[in-house]
C-alpha positions as CSV (number, residue, x, y, z in Angstrom):
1,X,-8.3,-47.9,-30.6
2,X,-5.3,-46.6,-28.9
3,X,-4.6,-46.1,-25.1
4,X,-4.4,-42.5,-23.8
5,X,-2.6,-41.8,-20.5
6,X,-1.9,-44.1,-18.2
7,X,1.6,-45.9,-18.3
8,X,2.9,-48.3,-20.7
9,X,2.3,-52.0,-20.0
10,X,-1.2,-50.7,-18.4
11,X,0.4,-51.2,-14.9
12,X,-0.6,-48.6,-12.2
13,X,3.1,-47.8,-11.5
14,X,6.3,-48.3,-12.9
15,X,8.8,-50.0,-10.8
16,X,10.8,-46.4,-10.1
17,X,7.9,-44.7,-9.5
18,X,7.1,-46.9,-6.8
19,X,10.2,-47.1,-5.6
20,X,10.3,-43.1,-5.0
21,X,7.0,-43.2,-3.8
22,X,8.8,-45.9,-1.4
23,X,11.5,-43.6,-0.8
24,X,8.9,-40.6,0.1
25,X,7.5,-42.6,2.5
26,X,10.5,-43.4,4.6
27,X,12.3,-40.1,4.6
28,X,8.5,-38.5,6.0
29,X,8.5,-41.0,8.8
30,X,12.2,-40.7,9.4
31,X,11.5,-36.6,9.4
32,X,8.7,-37.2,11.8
33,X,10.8,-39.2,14.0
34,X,13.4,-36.7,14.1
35,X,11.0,-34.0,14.8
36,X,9.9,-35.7,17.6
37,X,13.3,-36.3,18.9
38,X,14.1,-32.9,18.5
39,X,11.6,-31.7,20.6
40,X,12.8,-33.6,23.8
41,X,16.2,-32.1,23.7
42,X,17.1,-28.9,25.4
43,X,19.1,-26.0,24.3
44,X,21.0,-24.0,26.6
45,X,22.7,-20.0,25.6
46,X,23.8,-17.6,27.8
47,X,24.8,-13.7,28.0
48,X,26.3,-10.8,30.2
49,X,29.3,-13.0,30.6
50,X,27.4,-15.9,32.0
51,X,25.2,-14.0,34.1
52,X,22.0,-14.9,32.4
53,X,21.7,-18.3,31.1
54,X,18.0,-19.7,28.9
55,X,17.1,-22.6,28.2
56,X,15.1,-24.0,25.2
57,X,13.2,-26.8,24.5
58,X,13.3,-28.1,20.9
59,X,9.6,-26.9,20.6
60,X,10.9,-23.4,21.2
61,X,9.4,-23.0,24.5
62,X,11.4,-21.4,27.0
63,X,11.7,-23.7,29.9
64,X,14.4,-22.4,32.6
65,X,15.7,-18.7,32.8
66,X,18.4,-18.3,35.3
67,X,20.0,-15.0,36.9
68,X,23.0,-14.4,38.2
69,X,22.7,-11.8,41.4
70,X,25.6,-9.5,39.7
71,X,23.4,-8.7,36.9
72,X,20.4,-7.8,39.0
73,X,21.0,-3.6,39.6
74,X,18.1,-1.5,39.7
75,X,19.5,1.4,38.6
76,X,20.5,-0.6,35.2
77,X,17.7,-2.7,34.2
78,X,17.9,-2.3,30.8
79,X,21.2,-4.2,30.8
80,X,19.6,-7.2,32.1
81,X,16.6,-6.9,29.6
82,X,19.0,-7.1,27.0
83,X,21.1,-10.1,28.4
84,X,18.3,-11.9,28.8
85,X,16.8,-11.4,25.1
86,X,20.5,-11.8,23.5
87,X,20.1,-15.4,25.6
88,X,16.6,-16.2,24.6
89,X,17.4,-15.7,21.1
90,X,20.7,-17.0,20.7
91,X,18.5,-20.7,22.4
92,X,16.1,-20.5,19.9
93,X,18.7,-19.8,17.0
94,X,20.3,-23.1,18.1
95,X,16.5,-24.8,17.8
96,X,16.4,-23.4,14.4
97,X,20.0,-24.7,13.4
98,X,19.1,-28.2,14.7
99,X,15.5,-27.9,12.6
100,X,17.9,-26.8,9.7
101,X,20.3,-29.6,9.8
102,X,17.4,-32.1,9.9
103,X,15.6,-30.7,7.2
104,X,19.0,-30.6,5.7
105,X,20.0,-34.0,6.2
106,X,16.4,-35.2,5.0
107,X,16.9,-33.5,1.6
108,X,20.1,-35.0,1.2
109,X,18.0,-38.3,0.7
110,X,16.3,-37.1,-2.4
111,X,19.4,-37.4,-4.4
112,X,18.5,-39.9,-6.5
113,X,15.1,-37.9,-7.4
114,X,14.8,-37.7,-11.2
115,X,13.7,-33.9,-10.8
């Protein structure tokens, strides 16, 4: 009676499979690792010609909003509402280029992949 499924040689894996499965392995952890990483740096944008300056962590939290007193007029408040969302979001676009770039640089690893 003949085999069904399974590999030939009746091992569990083939030497390639296990070396991808290998590979996996190491590129999570080394995601993981740079996840983590990412997370402790800080990324700084600012607007209004420097008068509004945000700070991100690489969590996307904002951590530090600072205002410059020129940009502070009450009869124009919608001018700082604006500098400080074109700073907030120009932070967090930098958080999302560095989450990019790892994912990026991760994916470059699975050249070798047969697929």
């Amino acid at each position: 009676m003949a085999k069904r499924g399974g590999f030939p040689g009746g091992g569990a894996m083939p030497g390639n499979m296990a070396n991808l499965m290998k590979q996996a392995q190491r590129m999570q952890r080394q995601m993981e690792e740079g996840q983590k990483e990412l997370e402790t740096k800080e990324f700084t944008a600012t607007s209004g010609g420097g008068a509004v300056e945000a700070k991100v962590s690489g969590a996307g939290l904002l951590t530090s909003l600072t205002l410059k007193e020129e940009i502070v007029d009450p009869e124009d408040i919608e001018t700082l509402q604006d500098s400080i969302i074109a700073a907030v979001n120009d932070a967090l676009g930098q958080v999302e280029e560095a989450k990019a770039g790892l994912k990026g640089g991760m994916a470059g690893g699975l050249g070798g992949l047969p697929f």
